[in-house]
N, C-alpha and C positions, 0 to 999 in steps of 0.2 A: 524520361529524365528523372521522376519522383524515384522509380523503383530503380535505377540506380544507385541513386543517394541512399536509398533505403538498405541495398547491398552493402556499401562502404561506410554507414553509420554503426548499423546494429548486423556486426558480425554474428555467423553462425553459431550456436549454441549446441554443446551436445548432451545431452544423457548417459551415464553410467548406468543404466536401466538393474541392473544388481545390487550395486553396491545402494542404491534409492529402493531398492525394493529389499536389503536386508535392513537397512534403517532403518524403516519404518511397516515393517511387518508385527502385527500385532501394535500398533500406534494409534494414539488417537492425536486427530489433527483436525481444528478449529480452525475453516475460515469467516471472515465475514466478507459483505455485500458480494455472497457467492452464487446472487439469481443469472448474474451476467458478466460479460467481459473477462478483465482476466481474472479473478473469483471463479468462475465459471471455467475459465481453460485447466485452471488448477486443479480443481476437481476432477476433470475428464483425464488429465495429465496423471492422477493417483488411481482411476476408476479400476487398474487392474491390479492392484497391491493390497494383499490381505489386512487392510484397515479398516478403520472408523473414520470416517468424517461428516464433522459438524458442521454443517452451513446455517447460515443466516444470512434474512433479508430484509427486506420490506415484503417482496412481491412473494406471496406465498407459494401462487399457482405454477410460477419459474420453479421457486423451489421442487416443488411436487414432480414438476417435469424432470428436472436431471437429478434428481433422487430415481425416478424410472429408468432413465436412461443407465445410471452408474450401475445399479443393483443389475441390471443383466449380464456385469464380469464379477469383480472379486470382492470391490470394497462393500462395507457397510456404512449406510448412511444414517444421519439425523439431522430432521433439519425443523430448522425454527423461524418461523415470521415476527419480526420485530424493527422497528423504528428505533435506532439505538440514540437517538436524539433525544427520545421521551422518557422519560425517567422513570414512569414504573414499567414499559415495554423492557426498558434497560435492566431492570429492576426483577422482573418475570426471568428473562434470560439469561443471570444470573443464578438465581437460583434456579434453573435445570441444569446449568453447568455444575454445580457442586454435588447437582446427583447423578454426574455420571463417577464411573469408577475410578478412573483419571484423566489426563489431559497432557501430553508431549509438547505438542507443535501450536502458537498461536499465531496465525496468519492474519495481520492488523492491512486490510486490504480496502473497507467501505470506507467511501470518500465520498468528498463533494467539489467540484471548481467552479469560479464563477469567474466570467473575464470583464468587468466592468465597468467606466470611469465613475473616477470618483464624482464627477457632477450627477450622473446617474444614482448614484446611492445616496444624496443625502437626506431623501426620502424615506431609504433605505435600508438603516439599520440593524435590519433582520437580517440582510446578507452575511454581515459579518457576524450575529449570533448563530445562524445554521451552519455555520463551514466551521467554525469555532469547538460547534458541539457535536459532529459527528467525525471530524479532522484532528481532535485533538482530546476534548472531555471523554470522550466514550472510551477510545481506547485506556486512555490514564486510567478509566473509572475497571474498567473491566479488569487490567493489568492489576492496580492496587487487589482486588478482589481473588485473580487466578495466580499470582508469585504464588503461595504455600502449593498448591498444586504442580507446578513447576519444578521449584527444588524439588518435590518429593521424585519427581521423575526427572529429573538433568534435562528439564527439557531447553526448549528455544523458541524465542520470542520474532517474528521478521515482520521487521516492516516496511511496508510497499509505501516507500516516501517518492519525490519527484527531484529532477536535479533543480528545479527551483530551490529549494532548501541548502543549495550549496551556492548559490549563482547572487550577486546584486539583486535588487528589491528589481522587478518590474513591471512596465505600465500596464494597468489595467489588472492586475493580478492583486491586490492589496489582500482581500480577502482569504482566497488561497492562499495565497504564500506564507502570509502572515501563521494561518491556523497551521499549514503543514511543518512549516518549520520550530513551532512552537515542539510538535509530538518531535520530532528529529530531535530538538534538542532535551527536552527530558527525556526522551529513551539514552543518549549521550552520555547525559549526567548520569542516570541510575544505573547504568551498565554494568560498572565498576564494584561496585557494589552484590552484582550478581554471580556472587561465585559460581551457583552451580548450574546457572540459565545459559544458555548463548543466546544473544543476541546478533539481529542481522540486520541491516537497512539493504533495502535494495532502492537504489537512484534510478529513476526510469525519465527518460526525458519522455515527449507528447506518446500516446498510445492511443490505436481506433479502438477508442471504445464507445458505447451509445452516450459517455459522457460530453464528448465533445461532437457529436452530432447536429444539435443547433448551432455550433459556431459556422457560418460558412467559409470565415479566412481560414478551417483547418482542411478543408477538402483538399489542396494542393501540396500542404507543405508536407514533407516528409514523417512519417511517422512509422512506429515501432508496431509489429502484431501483437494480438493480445496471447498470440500462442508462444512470442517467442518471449516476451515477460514470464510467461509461468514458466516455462523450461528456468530462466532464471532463478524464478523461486525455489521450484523444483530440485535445481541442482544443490542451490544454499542449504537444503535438508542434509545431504552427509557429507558435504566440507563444512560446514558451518562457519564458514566465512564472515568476517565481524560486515563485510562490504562488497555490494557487487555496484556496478556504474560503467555507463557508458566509455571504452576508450578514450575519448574526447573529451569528457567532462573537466580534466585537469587544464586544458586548453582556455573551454570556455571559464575558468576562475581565475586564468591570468584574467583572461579581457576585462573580468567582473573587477578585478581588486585594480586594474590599469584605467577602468571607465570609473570606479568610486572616487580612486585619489584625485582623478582627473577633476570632477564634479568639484569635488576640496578645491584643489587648486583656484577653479576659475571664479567660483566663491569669493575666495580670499583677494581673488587677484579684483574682483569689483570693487571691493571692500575698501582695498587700499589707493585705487583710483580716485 
């Protein structure tokens, strides 16, 4: 029953395998938290197109691994261990990026979620500073720093947002949602701004990735591959699409903006009681 729903949610995805492979031929293309999941499919997804690509992580020895793995087809790797949370790992990583020769594509992918109540945290407070700081500072921090590298190449910014960001606040998400929809909406605002960048959000509802592994109520419900995520990002490289998201997603924003005003109403209606 799961892998049906899973057919009729996240339709097939295809590849232009040419027109992806003259776009980014001779390209350099930055992911992060690329030791695993879809960071990791994306990379194997580019492994046979005469590129560059930068990964970073945390876990080095991942790194090392599919930097072996890539380098036996076409692209060329670089890859970097860092904590983009810690401010001079941030800081270190940074400055190798300015020495490379350029930079096209930045793929704004290492995240953090946490599904927690809030009785649970109020102990807590570091929940909402580490999802904060690698969900939302890191990327701004890196972005502010690689724009002049951008323009100089038209290149394109995508970020692997969650349809959380489009959807009502919900339970047990405060943390995530809060920090992912923070980067959603300053990438938003500065878009405008970017004459010569494109930018992309790609909306991904849940995905098997080792992120949600400790959760056990995610074992059953429906979720998205992490291979078929990156064919998504993958494709956003030569449409350059301001927006990719699930078919349904406009669905699930009635029910959100139908369940908000609801919440209003019943408020009001106590109130006046």
């Amino acid at each position: 029953m799961r892998r049906l729903l899973e057919s009729l949610l996240f339709l097939p995805i295809s590849i232009h395998k040419k027109k992806l492979q003259a776009k980014l031929s001779g390209k350099t293309i930055l992911i992060t938290g690329a030791s695993s999941g879809i960071g990791k499919e994306v990379a194997h997804q580019l492994a046979g197109i005469d590129c560059h690509l930068i990964l970073v992580a945390r876990r080095g020895e991942l790194l090392k691994s599919i930097k072996n793995e890539i380098e036996k087809q076409t692209a060329r790797v670089s890859i970097f261990q860092a904590d983009l949370r810690k401010e001079d790992e941030l800081n270190n990583f940074l400055a190798f990026l300015h020495n490379q020769q350029n930079l096209d594509i930045f793929i704004n992918n290492a995240g953090l979620s946490i599904r927690r109540s809030i009785y649970e945290s109020l102990e807590r407070y570091h929940d909402f500073t580490r999802t904060m700081a690698i969900n939302y500072f890191a990327p701004v921090s890196i972005l502010l720093s690689i724009i002049p590298l951008l323009q100089k190449s038209q290149g394109q910014i995508i970020n692997v947002s969650t349809i959380n960001a489009r959807l009502a606040p919900v339970l047990y998400f405060a943390a995530y949602q809060a920090s992912k929809s923070a980067f959603d909406a300053w990438l938003r605002s500065v878009s405008p701004e970017l004459k010569k960048i494109a930018t992309t959000s790609i909306y991904l509802p849940l995905v098997r990735t080792p992120m949600i592994e400790p959760t056990a109520g995610y074992r059953n419900v429906p979720s998205m591959s992490p291979q078929h995520a990156a064919k998504m990002i993958c494709k956003s490289m030569y449409t350059r699409k301001k927006k990719y998201q699930p078919w349904w997603l406009i669905l699930g924003q009635l029910v959100s903006i139908f369940r908000m005003n609801l919440g209003d109403f019943s408020k009001k209606g106590k109130q006046n009681d």
